[in-house]
N, C-alpha and C positions, 0 to 999 in steps of 0.2 A: 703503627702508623708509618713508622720508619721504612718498614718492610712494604708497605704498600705503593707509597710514595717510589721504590726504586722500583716494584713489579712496572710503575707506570709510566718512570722514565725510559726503561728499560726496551716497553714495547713502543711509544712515542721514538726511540732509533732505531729499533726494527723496523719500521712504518716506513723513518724517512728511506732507510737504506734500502728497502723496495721499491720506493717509487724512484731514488736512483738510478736504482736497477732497473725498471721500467724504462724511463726515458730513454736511456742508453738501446735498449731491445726497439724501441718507436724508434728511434735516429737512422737503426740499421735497417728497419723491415717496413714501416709505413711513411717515416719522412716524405719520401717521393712523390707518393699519391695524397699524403692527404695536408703535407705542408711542414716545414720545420717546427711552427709553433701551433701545428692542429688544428690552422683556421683555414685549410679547403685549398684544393686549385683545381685545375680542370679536368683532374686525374680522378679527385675523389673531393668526398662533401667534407665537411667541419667535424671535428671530433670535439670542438669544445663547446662547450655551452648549451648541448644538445637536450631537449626536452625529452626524447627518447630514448636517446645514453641513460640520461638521469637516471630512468624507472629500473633502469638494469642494473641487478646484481654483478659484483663483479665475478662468480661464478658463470652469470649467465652473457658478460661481455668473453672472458676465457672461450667455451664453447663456441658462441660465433667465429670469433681470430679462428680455432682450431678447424672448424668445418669451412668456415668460410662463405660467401656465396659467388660462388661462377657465372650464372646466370647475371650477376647486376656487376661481373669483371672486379670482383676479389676475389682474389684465389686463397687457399689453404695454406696457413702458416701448422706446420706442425714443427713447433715450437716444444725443448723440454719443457718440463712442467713449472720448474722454475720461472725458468724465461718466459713462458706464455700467461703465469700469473702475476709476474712482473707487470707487464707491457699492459695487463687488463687492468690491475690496481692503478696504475699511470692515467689509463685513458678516464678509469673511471673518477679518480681525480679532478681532472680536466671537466666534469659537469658533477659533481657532489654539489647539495644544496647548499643553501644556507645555513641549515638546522647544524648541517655538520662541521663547520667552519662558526663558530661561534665570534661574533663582533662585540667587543671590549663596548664598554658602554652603559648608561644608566637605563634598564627597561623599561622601569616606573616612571621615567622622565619621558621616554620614549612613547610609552603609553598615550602621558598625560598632553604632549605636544601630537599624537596622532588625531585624537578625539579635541582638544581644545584648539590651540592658537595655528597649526595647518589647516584645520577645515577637513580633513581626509574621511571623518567620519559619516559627513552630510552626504558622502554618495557610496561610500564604503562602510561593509560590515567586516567586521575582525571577532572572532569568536563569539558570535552571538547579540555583539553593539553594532550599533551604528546605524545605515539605512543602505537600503539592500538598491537603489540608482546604478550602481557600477556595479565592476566585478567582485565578488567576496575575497578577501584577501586571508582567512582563517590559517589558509594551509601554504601561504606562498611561501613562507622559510623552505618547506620542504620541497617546492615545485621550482624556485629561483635559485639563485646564486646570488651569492651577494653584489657581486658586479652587477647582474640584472637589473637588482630592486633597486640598486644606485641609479642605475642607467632610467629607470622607469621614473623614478623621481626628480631627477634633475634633465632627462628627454623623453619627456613621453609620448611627444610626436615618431618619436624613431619604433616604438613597437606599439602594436594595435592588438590588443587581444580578439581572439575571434567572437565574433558576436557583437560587439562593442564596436562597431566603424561609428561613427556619428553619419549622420544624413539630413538630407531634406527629400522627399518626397514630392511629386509635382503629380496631383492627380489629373481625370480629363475634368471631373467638375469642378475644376478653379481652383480644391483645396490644396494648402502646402501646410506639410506635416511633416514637423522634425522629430527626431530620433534615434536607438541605437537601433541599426540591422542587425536582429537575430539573429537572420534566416534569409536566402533569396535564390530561386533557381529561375529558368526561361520563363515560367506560369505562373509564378506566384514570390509574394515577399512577405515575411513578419517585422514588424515593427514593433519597438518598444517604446512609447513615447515619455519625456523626458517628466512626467507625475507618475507614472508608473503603471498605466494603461500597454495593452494590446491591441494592436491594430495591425489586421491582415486583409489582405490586398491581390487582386487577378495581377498579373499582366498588364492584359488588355485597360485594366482602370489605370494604371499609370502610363506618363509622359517624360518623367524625367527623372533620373534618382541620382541627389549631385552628395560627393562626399564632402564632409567640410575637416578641419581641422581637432582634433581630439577637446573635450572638453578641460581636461585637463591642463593646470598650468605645470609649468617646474615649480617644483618644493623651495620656498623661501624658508632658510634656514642656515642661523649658525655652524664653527665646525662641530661646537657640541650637543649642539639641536640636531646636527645630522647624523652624527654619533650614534646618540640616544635614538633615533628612531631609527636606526639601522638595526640597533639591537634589540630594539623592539619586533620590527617587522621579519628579522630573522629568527626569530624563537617563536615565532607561528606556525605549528602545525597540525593543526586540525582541531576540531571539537570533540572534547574526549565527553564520557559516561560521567555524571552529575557535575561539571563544569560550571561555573554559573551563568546565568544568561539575563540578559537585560530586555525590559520593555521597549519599547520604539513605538513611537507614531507611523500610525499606516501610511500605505501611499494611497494615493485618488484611486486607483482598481483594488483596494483592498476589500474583501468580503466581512460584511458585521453580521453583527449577529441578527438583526432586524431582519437582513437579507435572505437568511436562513431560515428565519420560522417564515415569513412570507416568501418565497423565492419566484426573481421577476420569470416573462414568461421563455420560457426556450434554456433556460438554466438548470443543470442536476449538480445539487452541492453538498448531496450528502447518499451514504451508501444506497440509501430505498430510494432517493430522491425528493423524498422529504421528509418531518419529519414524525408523520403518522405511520411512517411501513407502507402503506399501502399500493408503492408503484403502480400510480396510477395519473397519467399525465392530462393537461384540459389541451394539448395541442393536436387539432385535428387539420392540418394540411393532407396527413397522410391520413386516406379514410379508404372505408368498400367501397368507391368507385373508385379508387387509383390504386391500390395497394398492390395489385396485379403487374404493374410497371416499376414498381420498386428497382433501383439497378447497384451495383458496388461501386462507390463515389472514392474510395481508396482503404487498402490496409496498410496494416504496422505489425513486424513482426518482433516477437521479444523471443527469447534463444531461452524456450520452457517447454516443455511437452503440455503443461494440462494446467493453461492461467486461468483461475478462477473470480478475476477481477473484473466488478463492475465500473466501468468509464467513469469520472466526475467533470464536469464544465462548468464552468465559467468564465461569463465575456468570452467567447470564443475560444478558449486555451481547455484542451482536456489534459485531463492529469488520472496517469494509469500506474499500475505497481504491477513486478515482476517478483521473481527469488530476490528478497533483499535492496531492490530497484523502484527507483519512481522516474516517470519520465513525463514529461509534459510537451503537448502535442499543437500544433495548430487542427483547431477541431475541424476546417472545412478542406485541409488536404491533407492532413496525418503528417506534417511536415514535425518532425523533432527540434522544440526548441533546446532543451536544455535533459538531461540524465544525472539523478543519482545514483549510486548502485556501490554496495560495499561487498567484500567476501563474504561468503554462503558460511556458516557456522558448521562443524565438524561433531560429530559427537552425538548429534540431535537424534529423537524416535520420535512416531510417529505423525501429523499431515507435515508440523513443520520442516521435518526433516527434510520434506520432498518439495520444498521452495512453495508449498501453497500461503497465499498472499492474496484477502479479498479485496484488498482498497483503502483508500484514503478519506480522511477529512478535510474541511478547508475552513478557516478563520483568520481573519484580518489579513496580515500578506503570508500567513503562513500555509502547508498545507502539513497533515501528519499520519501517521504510519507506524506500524509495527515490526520490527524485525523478525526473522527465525527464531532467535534466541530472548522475543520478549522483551526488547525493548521499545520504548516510545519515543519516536523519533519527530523532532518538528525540522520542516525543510520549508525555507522560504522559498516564495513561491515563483521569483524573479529568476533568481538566479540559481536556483537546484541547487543550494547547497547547505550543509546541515546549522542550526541555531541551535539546538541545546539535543542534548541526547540523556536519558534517564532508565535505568534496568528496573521492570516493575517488579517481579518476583528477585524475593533476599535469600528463600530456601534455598539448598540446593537437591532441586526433584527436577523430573523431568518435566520441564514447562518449557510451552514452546510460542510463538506468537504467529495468527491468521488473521486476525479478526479488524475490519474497519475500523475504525474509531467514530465515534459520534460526540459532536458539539453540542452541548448545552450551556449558554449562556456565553459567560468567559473560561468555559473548562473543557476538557476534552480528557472522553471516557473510556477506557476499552479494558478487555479482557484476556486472557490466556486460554492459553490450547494443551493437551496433554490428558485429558479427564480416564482415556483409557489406557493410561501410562502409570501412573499413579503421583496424582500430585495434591494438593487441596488449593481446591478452584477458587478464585477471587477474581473482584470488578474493581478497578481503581480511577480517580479521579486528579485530573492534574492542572492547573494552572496553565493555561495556552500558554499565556506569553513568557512563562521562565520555565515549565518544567516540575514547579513544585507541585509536590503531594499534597495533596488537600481529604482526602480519605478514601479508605482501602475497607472493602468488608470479603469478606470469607462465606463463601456459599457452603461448606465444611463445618460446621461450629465446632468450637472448643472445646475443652470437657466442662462443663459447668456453666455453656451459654444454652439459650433458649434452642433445641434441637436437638442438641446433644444424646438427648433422651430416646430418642430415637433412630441411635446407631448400637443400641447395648451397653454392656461393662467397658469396654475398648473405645478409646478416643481414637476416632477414623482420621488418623493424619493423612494418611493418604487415599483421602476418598471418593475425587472424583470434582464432581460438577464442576466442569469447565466453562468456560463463559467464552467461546471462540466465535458466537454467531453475535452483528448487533443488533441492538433493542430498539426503542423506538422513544417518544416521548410527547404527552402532550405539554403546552405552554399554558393552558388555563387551569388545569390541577396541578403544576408541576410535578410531573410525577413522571419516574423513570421507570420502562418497561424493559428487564431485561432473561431471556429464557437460559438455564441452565444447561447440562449435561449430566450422563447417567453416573451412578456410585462406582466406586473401583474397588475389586473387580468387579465388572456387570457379570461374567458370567458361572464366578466361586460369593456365594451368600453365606458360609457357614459363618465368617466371624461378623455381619453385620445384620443381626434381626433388627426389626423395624421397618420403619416408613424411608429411613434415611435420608431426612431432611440434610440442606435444599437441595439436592441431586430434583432432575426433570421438574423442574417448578417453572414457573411465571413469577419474578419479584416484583414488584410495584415499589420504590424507592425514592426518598424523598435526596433529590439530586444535590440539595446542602450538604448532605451530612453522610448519604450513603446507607442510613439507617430501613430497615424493612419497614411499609406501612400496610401490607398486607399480602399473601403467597397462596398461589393456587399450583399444587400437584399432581400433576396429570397421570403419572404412572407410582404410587408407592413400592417400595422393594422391586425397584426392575431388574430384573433376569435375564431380558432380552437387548439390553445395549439398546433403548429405545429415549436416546438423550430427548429433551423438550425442544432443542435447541433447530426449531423451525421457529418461522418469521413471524411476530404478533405486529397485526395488523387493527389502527387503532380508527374505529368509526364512530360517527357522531349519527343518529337517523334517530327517526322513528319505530320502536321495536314493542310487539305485542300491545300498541297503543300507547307508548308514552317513549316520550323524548326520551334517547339513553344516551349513554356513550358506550360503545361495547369493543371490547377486546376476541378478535375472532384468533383462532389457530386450529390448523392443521396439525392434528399430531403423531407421531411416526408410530403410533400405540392401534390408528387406525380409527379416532375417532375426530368428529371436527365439533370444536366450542364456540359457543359464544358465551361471555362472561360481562358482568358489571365489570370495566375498569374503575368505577370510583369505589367501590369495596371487595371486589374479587368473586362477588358472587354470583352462583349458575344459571345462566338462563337457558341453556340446550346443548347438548350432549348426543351426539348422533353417529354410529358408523356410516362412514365414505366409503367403505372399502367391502369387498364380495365377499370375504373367507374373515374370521378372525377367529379365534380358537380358547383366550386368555382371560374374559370376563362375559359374564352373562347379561351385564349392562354396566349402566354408569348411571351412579344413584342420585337422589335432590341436590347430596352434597358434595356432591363428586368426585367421591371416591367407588373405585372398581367394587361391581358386586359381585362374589365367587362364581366358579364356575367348578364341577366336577369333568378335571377330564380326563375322556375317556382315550384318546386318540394319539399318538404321537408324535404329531403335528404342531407347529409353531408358528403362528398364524397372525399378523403379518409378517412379512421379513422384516421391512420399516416401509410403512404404508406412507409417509411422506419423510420429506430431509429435510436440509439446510436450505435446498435452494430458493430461491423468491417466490411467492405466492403476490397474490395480486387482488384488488379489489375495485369493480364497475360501481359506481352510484346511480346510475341508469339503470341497471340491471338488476342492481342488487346482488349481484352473484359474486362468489370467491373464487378466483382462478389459480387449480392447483395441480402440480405434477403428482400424479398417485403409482405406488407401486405395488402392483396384484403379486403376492407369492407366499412360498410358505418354507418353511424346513423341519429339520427332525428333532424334536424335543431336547434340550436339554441333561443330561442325567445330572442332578445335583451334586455339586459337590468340583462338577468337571472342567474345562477349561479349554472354550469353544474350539468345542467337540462339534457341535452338528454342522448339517450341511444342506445347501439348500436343493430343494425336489423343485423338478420341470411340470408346468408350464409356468414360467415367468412372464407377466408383461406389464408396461407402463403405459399409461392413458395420463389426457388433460383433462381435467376434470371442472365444471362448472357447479360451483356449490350453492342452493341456493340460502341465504343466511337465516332465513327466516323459518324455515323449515329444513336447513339438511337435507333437502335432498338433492340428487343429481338432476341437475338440470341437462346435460348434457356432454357428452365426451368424445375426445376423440386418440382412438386407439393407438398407441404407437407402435405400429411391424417393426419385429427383427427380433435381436438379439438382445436383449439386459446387459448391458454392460456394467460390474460393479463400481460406482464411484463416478458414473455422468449422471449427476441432477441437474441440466439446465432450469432458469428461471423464467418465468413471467412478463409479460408488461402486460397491460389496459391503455389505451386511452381515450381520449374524447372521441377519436376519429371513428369510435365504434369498433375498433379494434383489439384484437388477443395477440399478442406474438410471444412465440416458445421457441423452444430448443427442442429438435428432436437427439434422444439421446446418442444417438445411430451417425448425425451427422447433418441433418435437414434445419434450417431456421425458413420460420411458416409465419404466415399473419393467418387469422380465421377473424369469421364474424363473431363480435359476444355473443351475440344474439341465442346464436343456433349450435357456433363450433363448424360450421361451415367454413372449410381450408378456403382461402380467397389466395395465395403467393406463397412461395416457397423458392428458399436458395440451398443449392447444396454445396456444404462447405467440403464433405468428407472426413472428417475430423471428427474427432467424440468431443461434446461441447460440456461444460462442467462450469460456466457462468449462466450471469441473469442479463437479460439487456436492458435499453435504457435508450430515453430519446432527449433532444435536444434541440436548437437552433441556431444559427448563425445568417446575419443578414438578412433576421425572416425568413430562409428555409428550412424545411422540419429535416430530419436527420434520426434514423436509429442505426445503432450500435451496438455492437452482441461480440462475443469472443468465441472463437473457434480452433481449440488447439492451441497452436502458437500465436495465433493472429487476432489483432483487433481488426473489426470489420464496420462499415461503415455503408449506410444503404443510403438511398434521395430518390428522389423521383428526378428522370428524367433533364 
């Protein structure tokens, strides 16, 4: 202890006698320009207190001094090394946070006087409490100084966080509407009104936009009330991984969950849009006689080669996810209110590793999301900043996180990625409002659970079925639909004979508990990397004469189902696709009937994917991207060896549900690209819109498949689109590349 104790005074005068040393090196070489005591003249700006000093390493302060910039008239200090990291320790000094200057003080008093007798928590959140009206204060130890947070507390009229002006609004139709300015350029303004609404606004509709006074008072407080909440609010930095997290009352724009099984009209609040899957919208502004005039209303671009994110809206505000990123949008001009975004995780294999990221969920003020690395993240939805953060997988395999999240109830569901990496696939369920676990099942069984038996002598720890696509769910069976992924390895089977349960299944799960209530498997023993994990789309109709409810899918095996969802049992089993080479049918009970083959062929490649499928009630028809191709057999044993044979091509395909057959299709020219599955939409307007994989976003008629409009983005598209409304205009939205795209008429 002794010894330690001096290693620490030791370095504590090393520390001071550099920044000695610094100052001394600032006196001779920047006093001039930027001031005796580094607060600016007209030479140069402020070296203290800088938000942008802050972020910088004093490494990465050194380097500047050393290079310098000429162009903005600093010149090149080439300074020894000493002396140059003197001078940078010095400055960086000069704006070190809070965290790092720790304030004497009681925290728990600091706490208790944050959240009780100041009031601070009724418009501020701090680590996951409070009410999300202002800025979140989570992370200000690390982004302030302590003079700052003094300064902000005892004058908070002297600095305005951005976003945060207070206002009144004076519209042309009489109304006056207070609140914070987001957002405001020549053309447009977002508002945040003081319940916790959005409201956005032309121009042309406003008259007058008067600033008022900060809502905030100064901090009435003791000197050891102020003490204590000093050191309080200085040992704020950030929301770490299982941190605890508090419940809060929503604000007035908070989305419930009523909201979500019924969702009002011109709203998308969940990955399919609602929550049967079946992206299939009742808004028809945009129909066959105008879809032709569709025009680009604005993009947004995120800094990703290939976003696979479907848009989510509500009350006007879309909220999109990037690599590790959520950003929320004003949905009628793509104006950015607010970004989260953490570092990309290092380390990662396969989609995660490549920043894929399909979307979000939304409930009460929060919205949520998964990381690269698998965690489940909830960001409030006000202010983009994190409320609880939880890591779902405890193994250490390679698991990785893509997959939306989906709300049911008061819980919020998702899965993991990795199923061709080798990891054992699980669905997990969590508590919105804190993060807690509430149950985890394993699509991998154990040795000695129900499945098991059908991996052999060998407990399959690492064997696949990933759950990285999301399910669906109805509210009158409660019952969760969720499709798995193939066994690991898909393409070495010596150590896994069987069926290997649950790899490419359909789960039906009772959403309490997580528990199986019944499983349909589409492919046993897959050889072909042929995951389940396309869209189940859940419909209610009339089918072979009697009311059902039926579970349709597309499956990448090349056949399309319809199933009982209330027991999982078959009602029709039909190849969609031209070539298949791997079963001679598909029997009552649905499982593959043999085939002797003769041919070397591998037949399909994956006759459908991930991406959205779609379902007309008009029409009856399923609308699905198919892909025609085939490759070279397998040799057992090897380890994807084959390769695919030309001619490849992709079609839209109109399925009809009642018989399987092709209603209609429309061909896609060009090239295959591996790994562009654009999606689907339908809607009332009479409408189909796809992706073509090449780079075209089309509307056709259900009807026929008759192309009506087409935009070319030139970009390979690797999302599903999606429509919406604001102010009563209909609005669709598709991803292309880097870019969210945004269509309207006219």
């Amino acid at each position: 202890m002794k010894c330690c104790l001096g290693i620490a005074l030791f370095c504590c005068v090393l520390e001071a006698q550099t920044l000695d040393e610094g100052k001394k090196v600032y006196a001779t070489n920047c006093a001039a320009c930027h001031g005796d005591n580094a607060d600016g003249s007209d030479q140069g700006p402020s070296l203290a207190g800088s938000r942008t000093l802050r972020s910088r390493s004093t490494k990465q302060l050194a380097a500047f001094i050393y290079q310098g910039r000429p162009s903005g008239g600093m010149p090149s200090f080439h300074l020894p090394d000493k002396e140059l990291n003197a001078v940078a320790a010095f400055v960086h000094s000069l704006n070190s946070p809070a965290s790092e200057n720790p304030v004497s003080g009681d925290v728990a008093a600091g706490r208790e006087f944050f959240f009780g007798k100041a009031g601070c928590g009724a418009c501020h959140m701090a680590q996951g409490r409070g009410k999300a009206l202002g800025p979140d204060l989570s992370n200000v130890g690390a982004e302030l100084s302590v003079a700052e947070i003094r300064q902000a507390l005892l004058h908070p009229d002297q600095r305005s966080t951005p976003g945060y002006t207070l206002v009144t609004v004076q519209l042309r139709s009489g109304e006056s509407i207070r609140g914070f300015q987001r957002g405001r350029t020549n053309w447009d303004l977002q508002l945040q009104t003081l319940d916790g609404r959005f409201r956005f606004f032309r121009a042309d509709e406003i008259t007058a936009v008067k600033a008022e006074a900060p809502l905030m008072k100064p901090v009435v407080a003791g000197a050891a009330e102020m003490q204590n909440l000093l050191a309080f609010l200085s040992g704020l930095t950030g929301v770490r991984p299982e941190m605890t997290a508090y419940p809060a009352s929503p604000n007035a724009g908070a989305v419930d969950w009523a909201r979500i099984r019924n969702p009002q009209p011109g709203d998308w609040l969940t990955y399919n849009g609602t929550l049967n899957g079946n992206r299939y919208s009742d808004l028809k502004q945009i129909d066959r006689t105008n879809a032709g005039r569709l025009v680009v209303k604005w993009m947004f671009p995120i800094d990703h080669f290939g976003l696979e994110v479907t848009p989510m809206v509500a009350d006007g505000l879309m909220y999109i996810t990037g690599p590790n990123q959520a950003i929320a949008l004003d949905a009628s001009t793509g104006r950015q209110i607010w970004k989260y975004a953490r570092p990309r995780t290092g380390g990662l294999i396969g989609d995660a590793s490549l920043g894929t990221n399909r979307g979000l969920a939304i409930l009460g003020d929060q919205v949520f999301m998964v990381t690269d690395n698998a965690h489940l993240i909830a960001i409030n939805r006000l202010t983009g900043s994190l409320v609880w953060d939880v890591t779902m997988p405890e193994e250490p395999m390679h698991y990785g996180g893509t997959v939306a999240p989906l709300i049911v109830n008061d819980t919020v569901i998702a899965g993991v990625a990795g199923g061709d990496r080798g990891i054992r696939g699980f669905l997990a369920c969590y508590k919105a409002s804190t993060g807690e676990r509430l149950w985890r099942i394993y699509t991998i069984p154990f040795k000695g659970s129900p499945g098991a038996e059908t991996w052999g002598e060998q407990e399959p720890k690492l064997g696949g079925g990933a759950t990285w696509l999301t399910g669906a769910y109805d509210p009158a069976l409660d019952t969760l639909y969720w499709p798995t992924g193939n066994p690991y390895p898909d393409s070495d089977d010596r150590d896994r004979p069987g069926d290997n349960l649950f790899s490419n299944c359909i789960l039906a799960l009772d959403p309490k508990t997580g528990s199986i209530k019944w499983y349909f498997q589409f492919t046993p023993h897959d050889v072909h990397d042929w995951d389940a994990t396309e869209p189940p789309l859940l419909v209610d109709t009339k089918y072979n004469g009697a009311d059902r409810k039926l579970l349709l899918h597309a499956d990448r095996n090349g056949f399309f189902y319809v199933l009982d969802r209330t027991d999982g049992k078959l009602l029709l089993a039909k190849q969609f696709i031209g070539k298949q080479t791997w079963t001679s049918g598909i029997g009552p009970d649905g499982r593959p009937l043999p085939i002797e083959t003769k041919s070397g062929l591998d037949c399909p490649t994956d006759a459908a994917n991930w991406n959205s499928a779609a379902y007309s009630p008009v029409t009856r028809f399923m609308f699905v991207l198919t892909h025609e191709g085939c490759r070279t057999r397998r040799v057992p044993g090897a380890w994807k060896t084959n390769e695919r044979l030309n001619p490849h091509q992709k079609f839209v395909r109109a399925i009809d549900i009642d018989t399987g057959r092709i209603a209609w299709e429309i061909p896609l020219i060009g090239e295959v690209i591996p790994k562009t599955w654009p999606g689907i939409l339908a809607t009332a307007g009479g409408l189909v819109f796809y992706g073509d994989p090449n780079g075209a976003f089309a509307a056709a008629d259900e009807r026929d498949g008759k192309t009506l409009w087409h935009f070319a983005t030139n970009v390979y598209m690797k999302a599903s689109p999606m429509t919406f409304t604001v102010e009563g205009k209909q609005y669709v939205a598709t991803v292309a590349g880097p870019n969210i795209l945004c269509f309207g008429l006219p």
